[in-house]
C-alpha positions in Angstrom: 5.2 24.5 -9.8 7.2 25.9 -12.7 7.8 23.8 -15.8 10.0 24.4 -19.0 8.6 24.4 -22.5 10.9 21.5 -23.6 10.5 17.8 -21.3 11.8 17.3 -18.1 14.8 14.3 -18.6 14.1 10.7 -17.3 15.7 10.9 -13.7 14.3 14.2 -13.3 11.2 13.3 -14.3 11.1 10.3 -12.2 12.1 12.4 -9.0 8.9 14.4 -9.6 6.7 11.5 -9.5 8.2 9.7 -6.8 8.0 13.6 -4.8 4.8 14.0 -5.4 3.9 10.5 -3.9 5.9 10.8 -1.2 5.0 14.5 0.3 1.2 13.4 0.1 0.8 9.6 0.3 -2.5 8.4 2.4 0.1 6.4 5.2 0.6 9.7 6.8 -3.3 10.4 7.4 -4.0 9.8 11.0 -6.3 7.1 10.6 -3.7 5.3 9.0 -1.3 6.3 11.9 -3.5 5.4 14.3 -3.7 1.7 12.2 0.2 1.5 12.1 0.4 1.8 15.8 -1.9 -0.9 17.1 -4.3 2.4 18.0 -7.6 1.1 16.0 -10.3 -0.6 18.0 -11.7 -3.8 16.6 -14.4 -1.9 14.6 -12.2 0.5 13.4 -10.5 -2.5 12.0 -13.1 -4.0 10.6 -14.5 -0.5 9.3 -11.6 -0.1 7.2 -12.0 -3.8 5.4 -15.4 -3.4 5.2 -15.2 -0.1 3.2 -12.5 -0.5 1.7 -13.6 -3.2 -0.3 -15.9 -0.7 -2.5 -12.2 0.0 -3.8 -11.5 -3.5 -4.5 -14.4 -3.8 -6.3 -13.9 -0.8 -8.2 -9.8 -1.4 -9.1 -10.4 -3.7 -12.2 -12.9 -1.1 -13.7 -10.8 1.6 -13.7 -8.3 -0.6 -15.2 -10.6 -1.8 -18.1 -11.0 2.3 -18.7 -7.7 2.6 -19.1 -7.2 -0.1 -21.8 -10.1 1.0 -23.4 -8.6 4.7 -24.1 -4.9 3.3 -24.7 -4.7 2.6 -28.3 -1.1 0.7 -28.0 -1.2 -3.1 -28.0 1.9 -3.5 -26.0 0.5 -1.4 -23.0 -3.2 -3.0 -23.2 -1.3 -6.6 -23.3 0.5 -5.2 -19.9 -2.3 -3.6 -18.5 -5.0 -6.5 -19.0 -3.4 -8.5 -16.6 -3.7 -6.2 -14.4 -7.1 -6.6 -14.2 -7.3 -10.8 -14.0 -5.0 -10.6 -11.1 -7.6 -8.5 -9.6 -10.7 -10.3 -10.9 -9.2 -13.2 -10.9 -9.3 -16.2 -13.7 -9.3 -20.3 -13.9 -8.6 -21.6 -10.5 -6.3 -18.8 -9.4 -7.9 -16.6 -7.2 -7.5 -13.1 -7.7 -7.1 -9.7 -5.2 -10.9 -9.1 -4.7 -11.8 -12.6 -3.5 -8.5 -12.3 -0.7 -9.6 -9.2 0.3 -13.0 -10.9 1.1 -11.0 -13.7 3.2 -9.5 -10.7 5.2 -12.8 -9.5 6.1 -13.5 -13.4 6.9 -10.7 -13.6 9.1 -11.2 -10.5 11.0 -14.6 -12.2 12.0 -17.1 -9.9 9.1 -19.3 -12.6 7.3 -18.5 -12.6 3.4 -22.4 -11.8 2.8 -21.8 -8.7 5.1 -19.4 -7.8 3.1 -21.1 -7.9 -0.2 -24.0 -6.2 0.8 -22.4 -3.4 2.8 -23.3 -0.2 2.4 -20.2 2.0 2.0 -19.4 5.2 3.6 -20.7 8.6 0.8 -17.2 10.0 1.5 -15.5 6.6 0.3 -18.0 6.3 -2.7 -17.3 9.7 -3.6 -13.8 9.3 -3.6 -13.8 5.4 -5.3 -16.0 6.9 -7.9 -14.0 9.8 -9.2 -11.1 8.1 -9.5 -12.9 5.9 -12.1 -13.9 8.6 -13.6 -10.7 9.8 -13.8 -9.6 6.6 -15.3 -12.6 6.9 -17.6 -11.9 10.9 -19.0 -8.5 11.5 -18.8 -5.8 11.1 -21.4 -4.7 7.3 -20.5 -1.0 7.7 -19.7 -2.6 10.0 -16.9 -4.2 7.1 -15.6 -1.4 5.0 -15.7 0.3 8.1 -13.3 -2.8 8.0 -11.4 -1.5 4.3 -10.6 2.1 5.3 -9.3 0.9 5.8 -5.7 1.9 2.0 -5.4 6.0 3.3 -6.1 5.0 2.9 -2.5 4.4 -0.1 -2.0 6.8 -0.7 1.4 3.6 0.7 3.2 2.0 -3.0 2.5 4.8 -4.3 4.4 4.2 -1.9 6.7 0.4 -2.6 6.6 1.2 -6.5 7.4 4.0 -5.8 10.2 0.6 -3.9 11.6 -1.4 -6.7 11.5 1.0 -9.4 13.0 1.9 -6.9 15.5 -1.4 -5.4 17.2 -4.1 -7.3 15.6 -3.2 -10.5 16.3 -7.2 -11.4 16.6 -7.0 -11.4 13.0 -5.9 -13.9 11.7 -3.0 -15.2 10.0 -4.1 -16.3 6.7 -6.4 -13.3 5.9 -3.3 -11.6 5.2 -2.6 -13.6 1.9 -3.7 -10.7 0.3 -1.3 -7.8 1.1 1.8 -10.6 0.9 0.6 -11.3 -2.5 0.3 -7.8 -3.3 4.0 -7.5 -2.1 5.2 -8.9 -5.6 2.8 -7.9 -7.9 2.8 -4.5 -6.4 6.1 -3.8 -7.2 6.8 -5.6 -10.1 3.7 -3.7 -11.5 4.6 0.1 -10.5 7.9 -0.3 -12.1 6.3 -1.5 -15.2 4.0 1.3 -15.0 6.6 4.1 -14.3 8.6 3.0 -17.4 4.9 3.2 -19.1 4.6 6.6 -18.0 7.9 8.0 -18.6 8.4 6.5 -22.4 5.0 8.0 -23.3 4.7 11.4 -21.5 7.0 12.7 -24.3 6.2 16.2 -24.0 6.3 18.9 -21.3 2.2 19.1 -20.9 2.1 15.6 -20.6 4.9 15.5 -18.2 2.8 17.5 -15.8 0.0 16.3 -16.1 0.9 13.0 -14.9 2.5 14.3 -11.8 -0.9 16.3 -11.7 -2.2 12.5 -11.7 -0.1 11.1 -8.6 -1.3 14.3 -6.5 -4.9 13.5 -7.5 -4.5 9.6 -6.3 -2.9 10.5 -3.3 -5.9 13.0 -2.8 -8.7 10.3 -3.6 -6.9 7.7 -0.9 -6.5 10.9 1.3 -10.0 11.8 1.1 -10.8 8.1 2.0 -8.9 7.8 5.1 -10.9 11.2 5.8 -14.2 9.7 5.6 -13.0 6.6 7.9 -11.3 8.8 10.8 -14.3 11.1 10.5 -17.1 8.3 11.1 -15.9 6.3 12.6 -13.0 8.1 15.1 -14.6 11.5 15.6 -18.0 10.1 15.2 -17.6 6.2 16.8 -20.5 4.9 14.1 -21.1 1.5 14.7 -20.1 -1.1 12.5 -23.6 -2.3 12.1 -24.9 0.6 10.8 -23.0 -0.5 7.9 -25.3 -3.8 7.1 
C-alpha cells in the first residue's frame, strides 16, 4: 500500500481503517462461521467461552498500557473508563464478571473457568497484543482497538445464541447486549481519537498497520480454536 508524504484527509482516512477491518475481521474465520450457523457442538461452545476468557482477563491491561504511554489528560480521562467497565467498580459489575456468567450459563462452573488452562495459540495471540499495547506508540493502540467499528458482529454473535444454542441460557447473554452500547459508543470515541491525533502520514499508517495486526491476533485465535478443537476434537476437559 502506497502512501503520500503529506496526511491522508479525515474521510479518506477513515475509509482505510474501516477497509482494513472489514477485508480481515475474525467473523469470517470458519470457526466463527461454523458458530454463526448453529454448526458448533456443545463443547465447541463451551471451548470458545472457556478460552476466550484469557482475553477478558487480559482487555483491561492492555488498556491500562495504553493510558500509561498517552501523555494527554483528555484521552487517559476517556480511556480509564474503559477499563472499569471492564473490571468493574462499586456495585456495578463490569465485562469480565458477565463473561464468567456466560460460561455459568452454558453449564462451565465459574472455578472451571478461573483455573482453565488456555489454549498456547490463544495465549500467544492474547499476549502480544498486550504487548503491543505495552510498546507501541499509543495512538497505535487506540487503532489496534478499531476492530470493534464492527461491532454489528455482537448482534450477530447474540442472534447465534438465541437461534441454535438455545441450551444456553438466556441471561448469560447480558454480556454481549451490554457490549452492544458501550461497544459502539466507545469505537466512535476511539476513531475520533485516532483520526485527531495521527496528524502525520507515518502515523496515519501506522495505525491502519494496527487494525490489520488486531484483526490478525483475533484471527490467529479463532485458528487455535478450529484447530483443537474442530480438526483435532480435544476434549473440553483437557482444559481443567
Amino acid at each position: 500500500m502506497n502512501y503520500a508524504r503529506s496526511p491522508l484527509d479525515r474521510e479518506t482516512f477513515i475509509q482505510k481503517l474501516r477497509g482494513e477491518g472489514n477485508e480481515r475481521f475474525h467473523t469470517k474465520h470458519p470457526f466463527n462461521r461454523m458458530m454463526f450457523e448453529g454448526k458448533l457442538t456443545k463443547t465447541q461452545v463451551r471451548a470458545w467461552i472457556v478460552n476466550m476468557f484469557y482475553y477478558q482477563l487480559n482487555i483491561p491491561m492492555k488498556d491500562a498500557a495504553i493510558i500509561s504511554n498517552c501523555p494527554i489528560p483528555e484521552v487517559r480521562r476517556f480511556w480509564i473508563s474503559r477499563i472499569l467497565e471492564h473490571d468493574g467498580y462499586g456495585k456495578v459489575e463490569g465485562g469480565i464478571t458477565g463473561w464468567l456468567k456466560l460460561g455459568e450459563a452454558a453449564g462451565i462452573p465459574k472455578d472451571d473457568m478461573i483455573s482453565a488452562r488456555f489454549l498456547p495459540g490463544v495465549r500467544f495471540s492474547v499476549d502480544s497484543y498486550v504487548n503491543f499495547a505495552r510498546t507501541r506508540h499509543w495512538v497505535e493502540s487506540v487503532a489496534a482497538s478499531l476492530s470493534d467499528l464492527f461491532y454489528e458482529a455482537l448482534a450477530e454473535r447474540v442472534k447465534a445464541f438465541e437461534k441454535h444454542y438455545r441450551w444456553v441460557k438466556s441471561e448469560g447473554l447480558g454480556y454481549f447486549r451490554s457490549r452492544l452500547i458501550q461497544t459502539k459508543r466507545d469505537s466512535n470515541i476511539a476513531l475520533d481519537i485516532a483520526v485527531r491525533y495521527c496528524d502525520a502520514a507515518e502515523l496515519q499508517k501506522r495505525a491502519i498497520d494496527a487494525v490489520s495486526f488486531k484483526n490478525d491476533v483475533l484471527w490467529s485465535i479463532s485458528d487455535a480454536l478450529y484447530t483443537a478443537y474442530v480438526v483435532n476434537e480435544v476434549p473440553l476437559s483437557a482444559s481443567f
